[in-house]
BASE-637555 format. One record per residue: residue number from 1; residue in one letter; x, z, y of N, C-alpha, C in turn. Coordinates in pm, 1 decimal. Each point is the difference from the previous one (the first is absolute). Example, Ala and Ser with C-alpha at 12.3 -4.5 7.8 and 13.67 -1.06 7.14 Angstrom:
! residues 2
[1, "A", [1319.0, 780.0, -569.0], [-89.0, 0.0, 119.0], [90.0, 0.0, 120.0]]
[2, "S", [-35.0, -72.0, 105.0], [82.0, 6.0, 119.0], [-77.0, 73.0, 109.0]]
//
This chain:
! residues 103
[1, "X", [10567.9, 13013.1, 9510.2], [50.0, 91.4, 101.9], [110.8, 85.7, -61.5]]
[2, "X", [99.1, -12.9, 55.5], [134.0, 126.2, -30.0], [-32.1, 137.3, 13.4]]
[3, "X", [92.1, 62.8, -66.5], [-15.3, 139.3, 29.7], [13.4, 67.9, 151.2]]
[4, "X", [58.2, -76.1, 82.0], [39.5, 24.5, 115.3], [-85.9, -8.2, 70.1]]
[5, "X", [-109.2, -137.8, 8.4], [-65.7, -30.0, 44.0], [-169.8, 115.3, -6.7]]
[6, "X", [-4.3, 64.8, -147.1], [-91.7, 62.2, -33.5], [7.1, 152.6, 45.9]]
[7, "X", [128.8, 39.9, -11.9], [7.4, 119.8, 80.7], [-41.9, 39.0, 200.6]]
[8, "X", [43.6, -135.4, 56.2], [-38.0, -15.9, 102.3], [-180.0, -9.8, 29.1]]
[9, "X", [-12.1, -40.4, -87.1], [-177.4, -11.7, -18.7], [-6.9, 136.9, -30.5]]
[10, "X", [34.4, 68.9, -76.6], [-37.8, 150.0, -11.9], [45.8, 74.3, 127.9]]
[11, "X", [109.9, -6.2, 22.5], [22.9, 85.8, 105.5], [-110.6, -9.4, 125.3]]
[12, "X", [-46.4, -127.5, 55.4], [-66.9, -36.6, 84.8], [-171.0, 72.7, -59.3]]
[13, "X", [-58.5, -1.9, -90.0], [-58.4, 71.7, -57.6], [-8.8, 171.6, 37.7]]
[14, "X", [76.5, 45.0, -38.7], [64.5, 156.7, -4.7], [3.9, 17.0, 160.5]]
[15, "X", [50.2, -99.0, 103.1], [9.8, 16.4, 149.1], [-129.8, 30.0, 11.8]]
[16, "X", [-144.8, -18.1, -21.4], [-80.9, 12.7, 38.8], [-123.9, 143.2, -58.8]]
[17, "X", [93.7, 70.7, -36.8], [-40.7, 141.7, -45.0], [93.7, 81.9, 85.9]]
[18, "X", [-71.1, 87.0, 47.4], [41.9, 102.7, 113.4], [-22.0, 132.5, -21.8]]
[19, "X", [119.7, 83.0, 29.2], [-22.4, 178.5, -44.4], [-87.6, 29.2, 125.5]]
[20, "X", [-56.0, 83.5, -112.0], [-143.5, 34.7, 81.5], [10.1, 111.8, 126.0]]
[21, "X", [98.3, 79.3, 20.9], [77.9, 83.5, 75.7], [87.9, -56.3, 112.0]]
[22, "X", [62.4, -116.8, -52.3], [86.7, -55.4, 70.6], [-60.2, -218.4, 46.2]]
[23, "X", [19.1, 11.5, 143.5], [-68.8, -107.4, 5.3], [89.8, -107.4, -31.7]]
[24, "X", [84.5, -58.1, -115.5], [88.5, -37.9, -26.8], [-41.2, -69.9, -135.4]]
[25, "X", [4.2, -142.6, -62.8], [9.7, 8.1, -138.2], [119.7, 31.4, -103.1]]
[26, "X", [-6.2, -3.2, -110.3], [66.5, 166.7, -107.5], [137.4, -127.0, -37.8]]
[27, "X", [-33.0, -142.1, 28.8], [138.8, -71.6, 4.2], [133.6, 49.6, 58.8]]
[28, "X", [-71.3, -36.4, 161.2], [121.4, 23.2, 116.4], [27.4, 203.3, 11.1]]
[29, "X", [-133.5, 49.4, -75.9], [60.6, 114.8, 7.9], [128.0, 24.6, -100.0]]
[30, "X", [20.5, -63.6, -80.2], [97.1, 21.5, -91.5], [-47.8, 62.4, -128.2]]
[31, "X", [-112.3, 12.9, -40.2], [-67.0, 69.1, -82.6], [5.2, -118.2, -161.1]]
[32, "X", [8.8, -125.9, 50.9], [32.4, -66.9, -131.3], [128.3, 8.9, -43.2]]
[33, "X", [86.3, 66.7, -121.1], [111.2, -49.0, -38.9], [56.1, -147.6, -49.9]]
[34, "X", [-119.7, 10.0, -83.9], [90.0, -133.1, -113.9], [-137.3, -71.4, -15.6]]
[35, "X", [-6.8, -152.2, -17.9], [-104.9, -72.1, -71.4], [44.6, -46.3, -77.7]]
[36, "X", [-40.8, -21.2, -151.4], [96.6, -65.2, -83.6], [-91.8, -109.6, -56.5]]
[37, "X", [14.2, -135.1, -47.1], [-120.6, -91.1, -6.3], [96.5, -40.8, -186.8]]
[38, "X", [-104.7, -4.1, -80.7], [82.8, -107.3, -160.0], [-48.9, -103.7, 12.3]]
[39, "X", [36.0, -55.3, -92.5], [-5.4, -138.4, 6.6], [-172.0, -21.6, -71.6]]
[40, "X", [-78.1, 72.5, -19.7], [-160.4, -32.6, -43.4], [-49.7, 27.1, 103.1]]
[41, "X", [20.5, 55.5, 161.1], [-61.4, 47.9, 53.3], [-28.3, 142.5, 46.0]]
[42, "X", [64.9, 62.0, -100.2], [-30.6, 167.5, 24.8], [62.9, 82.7, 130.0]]
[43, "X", [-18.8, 64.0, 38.1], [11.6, 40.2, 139.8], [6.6, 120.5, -22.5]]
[44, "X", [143.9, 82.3, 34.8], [12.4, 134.0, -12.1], [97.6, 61.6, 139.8]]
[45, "X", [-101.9, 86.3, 48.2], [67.0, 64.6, 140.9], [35.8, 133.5, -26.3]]
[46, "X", [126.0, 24.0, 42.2], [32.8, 154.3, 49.1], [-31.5, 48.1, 170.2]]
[47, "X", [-91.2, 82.4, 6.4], [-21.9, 40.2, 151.8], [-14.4, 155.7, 10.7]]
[48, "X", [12.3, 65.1, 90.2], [-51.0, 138.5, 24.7], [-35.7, 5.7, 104.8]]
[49, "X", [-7.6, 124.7, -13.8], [-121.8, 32.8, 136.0], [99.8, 83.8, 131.5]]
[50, "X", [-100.2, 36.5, 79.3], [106.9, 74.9, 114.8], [13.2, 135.8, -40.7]]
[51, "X", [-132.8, 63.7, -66.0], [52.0, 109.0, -24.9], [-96.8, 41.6, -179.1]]
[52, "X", [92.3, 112.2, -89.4], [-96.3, -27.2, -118.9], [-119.5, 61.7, 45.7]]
[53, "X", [-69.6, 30.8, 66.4], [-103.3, 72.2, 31.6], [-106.6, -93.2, 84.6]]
[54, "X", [62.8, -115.9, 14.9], [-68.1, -107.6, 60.8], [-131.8, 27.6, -30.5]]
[55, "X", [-109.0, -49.4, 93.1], [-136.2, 41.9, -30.8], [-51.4, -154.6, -89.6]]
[56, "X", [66.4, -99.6, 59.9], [-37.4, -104.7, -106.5], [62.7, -32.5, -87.6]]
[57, "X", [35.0, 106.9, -97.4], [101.7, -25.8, -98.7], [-62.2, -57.6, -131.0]]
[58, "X", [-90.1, -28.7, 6.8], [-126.1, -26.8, -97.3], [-42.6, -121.6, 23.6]]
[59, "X", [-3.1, -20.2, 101.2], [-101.8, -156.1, 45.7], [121.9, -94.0, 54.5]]
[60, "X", [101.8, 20.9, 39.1], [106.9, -108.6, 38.5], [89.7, -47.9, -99.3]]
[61, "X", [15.6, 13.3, -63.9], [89.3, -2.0, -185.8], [-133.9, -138.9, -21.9]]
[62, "X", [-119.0, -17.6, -7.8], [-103.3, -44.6, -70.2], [-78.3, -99.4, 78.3]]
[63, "X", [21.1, 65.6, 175.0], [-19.8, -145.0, 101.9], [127.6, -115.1, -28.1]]
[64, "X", [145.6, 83.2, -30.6], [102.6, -138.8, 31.8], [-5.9, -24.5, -141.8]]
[65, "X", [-24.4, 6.6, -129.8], [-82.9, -98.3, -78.5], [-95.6, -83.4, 0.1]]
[66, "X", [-86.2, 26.8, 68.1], [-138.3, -83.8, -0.7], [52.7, -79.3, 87.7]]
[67, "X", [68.2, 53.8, 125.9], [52.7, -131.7, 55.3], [69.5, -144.6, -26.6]]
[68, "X", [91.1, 88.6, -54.7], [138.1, -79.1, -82.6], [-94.6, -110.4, -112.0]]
[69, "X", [-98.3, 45.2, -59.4], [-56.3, -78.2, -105.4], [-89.3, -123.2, 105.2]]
[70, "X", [-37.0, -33.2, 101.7], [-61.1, -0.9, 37.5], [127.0, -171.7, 43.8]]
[71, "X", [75.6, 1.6, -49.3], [111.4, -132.9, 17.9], [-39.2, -55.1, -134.3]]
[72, "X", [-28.4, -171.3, 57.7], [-42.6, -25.0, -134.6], [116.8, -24.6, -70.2]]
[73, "X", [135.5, -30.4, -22.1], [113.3, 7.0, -133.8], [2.1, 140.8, -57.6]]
[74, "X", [-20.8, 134.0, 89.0], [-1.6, 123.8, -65.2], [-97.6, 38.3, -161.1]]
[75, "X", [34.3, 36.2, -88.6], [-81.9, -5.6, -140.6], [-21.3, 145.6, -27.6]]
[76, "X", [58.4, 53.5, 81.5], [34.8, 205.8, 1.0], [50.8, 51.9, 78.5]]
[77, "X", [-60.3, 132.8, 13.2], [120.4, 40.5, 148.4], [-7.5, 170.3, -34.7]]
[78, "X", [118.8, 64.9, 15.5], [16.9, 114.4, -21.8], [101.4, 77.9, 102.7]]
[79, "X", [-109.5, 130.0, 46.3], [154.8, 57.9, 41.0], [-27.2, 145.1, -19.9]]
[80, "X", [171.8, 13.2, -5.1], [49.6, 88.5, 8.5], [13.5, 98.2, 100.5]]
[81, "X", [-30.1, 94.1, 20.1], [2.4, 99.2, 117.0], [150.7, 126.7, -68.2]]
[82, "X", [91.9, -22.1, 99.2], [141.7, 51.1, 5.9], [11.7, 65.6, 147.6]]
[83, "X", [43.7, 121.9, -59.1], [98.4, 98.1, 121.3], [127.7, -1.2, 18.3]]
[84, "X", [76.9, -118.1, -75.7], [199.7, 56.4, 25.9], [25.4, -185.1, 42.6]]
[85, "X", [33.8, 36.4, 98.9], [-1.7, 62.2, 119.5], [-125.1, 58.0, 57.9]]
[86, "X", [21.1, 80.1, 29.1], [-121.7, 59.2, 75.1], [-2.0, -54.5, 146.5]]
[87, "X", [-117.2, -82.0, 49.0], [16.5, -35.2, 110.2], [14.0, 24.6, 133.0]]
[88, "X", [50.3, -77.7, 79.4], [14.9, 97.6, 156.9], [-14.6, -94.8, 61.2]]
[89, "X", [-32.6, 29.9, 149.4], [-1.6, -120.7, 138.6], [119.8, -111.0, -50.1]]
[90, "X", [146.6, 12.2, 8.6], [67.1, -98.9, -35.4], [-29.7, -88.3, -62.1]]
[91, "X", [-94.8, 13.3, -127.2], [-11.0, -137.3, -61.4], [-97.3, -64.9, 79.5]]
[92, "X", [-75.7, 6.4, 110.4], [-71.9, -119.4, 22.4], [42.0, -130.0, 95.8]]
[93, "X", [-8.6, -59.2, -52.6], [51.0, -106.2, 111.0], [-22.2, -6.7, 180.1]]
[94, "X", [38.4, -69.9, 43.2], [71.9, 2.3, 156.1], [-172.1, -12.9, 40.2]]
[95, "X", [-29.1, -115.6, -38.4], [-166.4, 4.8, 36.7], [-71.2, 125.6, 32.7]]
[96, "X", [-12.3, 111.3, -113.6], [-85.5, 51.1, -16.8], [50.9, 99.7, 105.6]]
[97, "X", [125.5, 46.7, 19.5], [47.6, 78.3, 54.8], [7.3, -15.8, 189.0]]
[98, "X", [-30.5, -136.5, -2.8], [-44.5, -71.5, 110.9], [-155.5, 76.2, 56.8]]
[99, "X", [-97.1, 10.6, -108.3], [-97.6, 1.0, -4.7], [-47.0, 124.7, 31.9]]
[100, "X", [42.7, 127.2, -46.3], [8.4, 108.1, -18.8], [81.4, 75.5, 99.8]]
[101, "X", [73.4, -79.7, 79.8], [31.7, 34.2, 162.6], [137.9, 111.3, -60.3]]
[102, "X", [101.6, -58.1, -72.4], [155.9, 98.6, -77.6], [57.3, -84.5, 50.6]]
[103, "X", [-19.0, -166.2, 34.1], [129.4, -57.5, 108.1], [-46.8, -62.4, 75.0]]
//
């Protein structure tokens, strides 16, 4: 499997974890930045949250690991929790914004 191919398996993964506030998963909210995959397998995400005060700022960092590991080519999975950019409605995709009744 390509790298291309394995990120899509993760992402589809990650679609199925949802902010617990927002009935939306933390994909289409825009809350993932970056997935970065090496060539052994290792799996490293940049994501943040909506706000730093998030109430699951503790348990969602550690669900989209267990998830992410949970692909069998994945060998590790780590993320990173980042504020710059600090996020806003704009980043989520057309979907979510669909969803959330903004268009």
């Amino acid at each position: 499997m390509d790298k291309k191919e394995l990120e899509n398996k993760i992402i589809e993964v990650i679609k199925t974890i949802y902010d617990p506030e927002i009935p939306v998963d933390i994909y289409e909210l825009g809350l993932i930045y970056d997935v970065r995959i090496d060539d052994g397998g290792a799996v490293d995400v940049d994501m943040t949250l909506t706000s730093p005060s998030c109430p699951v700022a503790e348990s969602l960092p550690v669900e989209v690991e267990d998830k992410i590991k949970t692909v069998d080519e994945v060998t590790s999975a780590k993320v990173n929790i980042v504020f710059d950019p600090p996020w806003s409605k704009d980043m989520m995709s057309e979907e979510a914004m669909l969803d959330l009744g903004f268009i």
